[in-house]
VEXDREN-2710 file (C-alpha; in Angstrom, 1 decimal):
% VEXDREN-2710
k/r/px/py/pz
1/UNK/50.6/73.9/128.4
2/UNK/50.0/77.7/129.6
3/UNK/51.4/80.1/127.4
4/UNK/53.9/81.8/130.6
5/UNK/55.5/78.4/131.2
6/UNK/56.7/77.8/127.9
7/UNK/57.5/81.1/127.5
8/UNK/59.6/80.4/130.5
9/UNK/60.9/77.2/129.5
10/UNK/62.3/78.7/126.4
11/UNK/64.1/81.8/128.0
12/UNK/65.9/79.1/130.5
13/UNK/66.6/77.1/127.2
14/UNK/68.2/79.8/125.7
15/UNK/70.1/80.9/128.5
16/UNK/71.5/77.3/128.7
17/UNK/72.8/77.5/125.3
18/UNK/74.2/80.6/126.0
19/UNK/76.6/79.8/129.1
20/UNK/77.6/76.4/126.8
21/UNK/78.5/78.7/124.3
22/UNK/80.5/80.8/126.4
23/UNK/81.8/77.6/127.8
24/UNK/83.0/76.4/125.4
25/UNK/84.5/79.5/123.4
26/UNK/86.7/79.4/126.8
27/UNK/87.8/75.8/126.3
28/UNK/88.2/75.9/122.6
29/UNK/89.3/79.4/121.5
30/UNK/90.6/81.0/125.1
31/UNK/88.0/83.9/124.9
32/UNK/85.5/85.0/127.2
33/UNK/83.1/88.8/126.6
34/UNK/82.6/90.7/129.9
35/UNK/79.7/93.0/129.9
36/UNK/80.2/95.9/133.3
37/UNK/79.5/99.3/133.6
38/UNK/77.0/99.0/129.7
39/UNK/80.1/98.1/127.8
40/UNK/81.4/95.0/126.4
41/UNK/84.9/93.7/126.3
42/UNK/86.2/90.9/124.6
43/UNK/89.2/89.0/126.5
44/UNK/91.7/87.1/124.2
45/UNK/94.4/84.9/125.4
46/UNK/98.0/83.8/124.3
47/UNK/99.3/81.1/125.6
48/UNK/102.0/78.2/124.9
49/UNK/103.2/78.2/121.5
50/UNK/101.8/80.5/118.8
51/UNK/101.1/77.9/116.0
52/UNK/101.2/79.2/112.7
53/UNK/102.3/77.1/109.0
54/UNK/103.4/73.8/111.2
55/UNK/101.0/71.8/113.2
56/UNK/102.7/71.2/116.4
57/UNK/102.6/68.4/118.1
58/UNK/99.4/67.1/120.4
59/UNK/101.0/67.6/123.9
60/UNK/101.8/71.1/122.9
61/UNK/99.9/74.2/124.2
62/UNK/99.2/76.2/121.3
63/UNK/97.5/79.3/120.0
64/UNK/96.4/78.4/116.6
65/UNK/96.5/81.6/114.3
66/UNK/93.8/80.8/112.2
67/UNK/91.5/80.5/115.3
68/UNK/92.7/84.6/116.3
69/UNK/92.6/85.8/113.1
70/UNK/89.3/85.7/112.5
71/UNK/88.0/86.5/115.8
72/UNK/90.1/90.2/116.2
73/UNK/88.0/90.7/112.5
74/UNK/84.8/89.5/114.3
75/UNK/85.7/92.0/117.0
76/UNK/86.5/95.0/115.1
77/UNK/83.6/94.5/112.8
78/UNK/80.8/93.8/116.1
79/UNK/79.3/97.0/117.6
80/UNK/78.8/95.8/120.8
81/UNK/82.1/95.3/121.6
82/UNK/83.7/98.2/123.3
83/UNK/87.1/97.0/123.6
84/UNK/89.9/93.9/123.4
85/UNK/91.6/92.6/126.3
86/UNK/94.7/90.5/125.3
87/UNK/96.1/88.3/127.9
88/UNK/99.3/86.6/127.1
89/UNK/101.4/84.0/128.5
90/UNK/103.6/82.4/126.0
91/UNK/107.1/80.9/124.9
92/UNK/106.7/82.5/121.4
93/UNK/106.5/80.2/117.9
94/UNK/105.9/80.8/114.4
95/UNK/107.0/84.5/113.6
96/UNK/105.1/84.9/110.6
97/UNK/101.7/84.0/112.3
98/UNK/102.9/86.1/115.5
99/UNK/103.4/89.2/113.3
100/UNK/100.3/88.4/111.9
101/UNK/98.2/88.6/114.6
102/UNK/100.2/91.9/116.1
103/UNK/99.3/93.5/112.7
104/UNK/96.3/93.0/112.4
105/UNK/95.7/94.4/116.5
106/UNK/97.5/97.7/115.9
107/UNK/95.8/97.9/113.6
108/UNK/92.3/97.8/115.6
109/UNK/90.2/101.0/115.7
110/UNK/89.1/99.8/119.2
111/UNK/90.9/100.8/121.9
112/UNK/93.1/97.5/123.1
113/UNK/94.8/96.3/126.2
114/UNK/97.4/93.3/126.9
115/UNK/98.8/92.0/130.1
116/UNK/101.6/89.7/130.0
117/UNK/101.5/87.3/132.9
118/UNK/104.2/84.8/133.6
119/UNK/105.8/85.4/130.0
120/UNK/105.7/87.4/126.9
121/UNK/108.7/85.6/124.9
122/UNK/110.3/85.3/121.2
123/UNK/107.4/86.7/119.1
124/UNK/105.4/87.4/122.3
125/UNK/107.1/90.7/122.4
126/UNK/105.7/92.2/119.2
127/UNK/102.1/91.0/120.2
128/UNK/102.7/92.6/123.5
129/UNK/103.2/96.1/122.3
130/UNK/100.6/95.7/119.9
131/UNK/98.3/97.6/122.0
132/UNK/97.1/100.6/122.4
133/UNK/98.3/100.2/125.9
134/UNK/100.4/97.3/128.0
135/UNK/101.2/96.0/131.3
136/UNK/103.4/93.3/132.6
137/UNK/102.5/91.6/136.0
138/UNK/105.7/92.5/138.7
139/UNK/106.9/88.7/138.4
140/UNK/106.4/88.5/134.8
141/UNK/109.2/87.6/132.1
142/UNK/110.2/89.0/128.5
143/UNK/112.7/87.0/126.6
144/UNK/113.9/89.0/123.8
145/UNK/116.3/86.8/121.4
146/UNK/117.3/86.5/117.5
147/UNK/115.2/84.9/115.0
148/UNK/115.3/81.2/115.2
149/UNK/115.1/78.4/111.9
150/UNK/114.0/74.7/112.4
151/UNK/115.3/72.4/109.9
152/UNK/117.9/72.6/106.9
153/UNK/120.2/75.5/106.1
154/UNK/121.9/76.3/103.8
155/UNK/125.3/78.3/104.9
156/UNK/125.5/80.6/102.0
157/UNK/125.9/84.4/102.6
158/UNK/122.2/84.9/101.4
159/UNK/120.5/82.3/104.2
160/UNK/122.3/85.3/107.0
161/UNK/120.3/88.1/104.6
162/UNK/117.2/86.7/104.8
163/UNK/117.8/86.1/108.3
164/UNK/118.9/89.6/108.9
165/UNK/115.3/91.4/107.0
166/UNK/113.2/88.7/109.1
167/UNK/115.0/90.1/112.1
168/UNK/114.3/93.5/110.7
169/UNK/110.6/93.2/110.5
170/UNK/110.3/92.8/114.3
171/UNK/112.7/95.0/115.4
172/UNK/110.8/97.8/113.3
173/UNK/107.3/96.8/114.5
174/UNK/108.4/96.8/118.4
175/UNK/110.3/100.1/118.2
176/UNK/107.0/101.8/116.4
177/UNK/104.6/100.2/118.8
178/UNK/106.5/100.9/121.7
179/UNK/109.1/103.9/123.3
180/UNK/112.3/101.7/122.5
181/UNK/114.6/102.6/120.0
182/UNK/115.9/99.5/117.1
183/UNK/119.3/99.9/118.1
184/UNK/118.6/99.5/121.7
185/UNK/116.3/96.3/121.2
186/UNK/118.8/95.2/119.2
187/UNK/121.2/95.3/121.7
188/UNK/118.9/93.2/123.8
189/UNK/118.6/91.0/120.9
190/UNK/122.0/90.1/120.6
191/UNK/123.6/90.1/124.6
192/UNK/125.7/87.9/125.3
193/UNK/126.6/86.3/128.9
194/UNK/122.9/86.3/130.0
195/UNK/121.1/83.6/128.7
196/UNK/123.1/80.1/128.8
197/UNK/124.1/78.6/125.2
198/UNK/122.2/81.3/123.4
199/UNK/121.9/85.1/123.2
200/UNK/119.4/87.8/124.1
201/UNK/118.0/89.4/127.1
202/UNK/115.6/88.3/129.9
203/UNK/113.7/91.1/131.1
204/UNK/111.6/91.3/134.3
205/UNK/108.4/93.1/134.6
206/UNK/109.9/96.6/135.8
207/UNK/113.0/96.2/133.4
208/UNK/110.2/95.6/130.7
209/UNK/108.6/99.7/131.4
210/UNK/112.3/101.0/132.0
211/UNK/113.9/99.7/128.7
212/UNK/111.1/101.4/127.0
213/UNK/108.9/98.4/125.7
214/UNK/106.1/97.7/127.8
215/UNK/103.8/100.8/129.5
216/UNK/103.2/100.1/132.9
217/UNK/104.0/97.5/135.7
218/UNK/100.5/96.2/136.9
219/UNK/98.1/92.9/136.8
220/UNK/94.2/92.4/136.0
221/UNK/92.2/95.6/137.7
222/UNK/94.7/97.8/136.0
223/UNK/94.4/96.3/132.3
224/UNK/90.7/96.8/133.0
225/UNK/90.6/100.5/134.5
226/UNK/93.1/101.5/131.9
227/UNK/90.7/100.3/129.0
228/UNK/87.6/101.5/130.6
229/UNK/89.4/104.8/130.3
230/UNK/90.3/103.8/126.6
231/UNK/86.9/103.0/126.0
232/UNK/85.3/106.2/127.8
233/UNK/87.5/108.3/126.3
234/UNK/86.6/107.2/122.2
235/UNK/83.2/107.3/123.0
236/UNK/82.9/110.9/124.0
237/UNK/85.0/111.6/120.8
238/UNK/82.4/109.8/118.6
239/UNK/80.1/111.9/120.9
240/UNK/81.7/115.0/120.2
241/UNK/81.5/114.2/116.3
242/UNK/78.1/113.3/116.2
243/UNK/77.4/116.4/117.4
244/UNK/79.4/118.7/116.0
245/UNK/78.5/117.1/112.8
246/UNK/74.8/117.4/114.2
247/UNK/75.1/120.8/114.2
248/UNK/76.9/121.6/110.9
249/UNK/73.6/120.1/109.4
250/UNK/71.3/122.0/110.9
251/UNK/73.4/125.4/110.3
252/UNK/72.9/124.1/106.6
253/UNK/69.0/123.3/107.1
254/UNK/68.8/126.7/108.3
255/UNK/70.8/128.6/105.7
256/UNK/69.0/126.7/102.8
257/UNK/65.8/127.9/104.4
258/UNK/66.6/131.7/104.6
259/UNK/68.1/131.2/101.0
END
């Protein structure tokens, strides 16, 4: 066989493997890398149910923690990845895992972007403001509501306390990662008259940026302007750095050589 055409052969190989892989990171683990303009971002969604300690049920959309977890660490730790989009669209779930994977995305040093489109519920709200930066699509819901607790309680004045510094974990996380104050989200928290049988807040996409939570009001082509700016923006710091720190060596060099 001439060298050229199995040469060929394999680079069409590999490229087939490739787009599988890709395919199927999208159908198992909702992520997808776009490469534009020499940079690299890697888009994560949320959607249905955030699963965390409880296997949910089959029929269930879920987002499984320990599939997110380690990808943002995968993300943070690859160099050719410029930047995170997070997409979300979900009803909320397990706190612990939702606060989880908030935590762990302020916590990036990459610049990050989320977009909530059709929903950012329950714990969605924390993952939402997570970022360095948010939008919420114009038709786009946020459900803001007290804790929940599936299965047995016991109604002793210690089950409302633990309730009460659960609750307080959100509420401090969303006020720091966004411009809303914990005594107005709790306010939202706890309404009454707006949501039938329960209490909380439903807040639209504009009512979203006005109560101070969410940035902007926007959909897809302003998530991805906003963290190409991101993007440009920490790379001309590290620029600036290498540079400056560039320089300080050679000032050194030089003074060791006149010494």
């Amino acid at each position: 066989m001439d060298s050229k055409i199995y040469f060929a052969s394999r680079i069409d190989g590999k490229e087939k493997e490739n787009e599988k892989e890709k395919t199927d990171n999208i159908k198992e683990m909702g992520t997808v890398e776009i490469k534009k303009r020499g940079r690299n971002i890697h888009c994560l969604t949320v959607i249905g149910q955030i699963e965390g300690h409880l296997v949910l049920p089959p029929q269930n959309k879920t987002t499984k923690y320990e599939h997110v977890i380690p990808q943002l660490i995968a993300i943070e730790e690859e160099k050719n990845i410029d930047g995170l989009l997070l997409i979300l669209n979900t009803v909320g779930g397990d706190v612990e895992a939702g606060l989880a994977i908030a935590e762990m995305i302020a916590s990036m040093s990459k610049p990050t972007v989320s977009l909530i489109l059709g929903g950012g519920h329950s714990i969605g709200v924390p993952m939402a403001v997570s970022t360095n930066y948010s939008f919420i699509a114009p038709s786009a819901t946020m459900t803001i509501h007290p804790l929940r607790l599936n299965g047995m309680v016991i109604g002793v004045p210690q089950t409302y306390e633990y309730f009460d510094r659960m609750q307080e974990r959100v509420v401090d996380f969303v006020s720091k990662n966004s411009n809303i104050s914990k005594e107005n989200f709790r306010k939202l928290m706890l309404k009454t008259g707006e949501i039938a049988n329960d209490v909380g807040t439903v807040l639209f996409g504009q009512e979203a940026v006005d109560h101070g939570i969410i940035n902007e009001v926007g959909g897809l082509a302003n998530a991805l302007e906003k963290l190409n700016e991101l993007i440009e923006k920490q790379q001309n710091s590290e620029k600036t750095q290498k540079d400056t720190s560039t320089n300080h060596d050679n000032q050194n060099q030089e003074r060791s050589f006149k010494q």
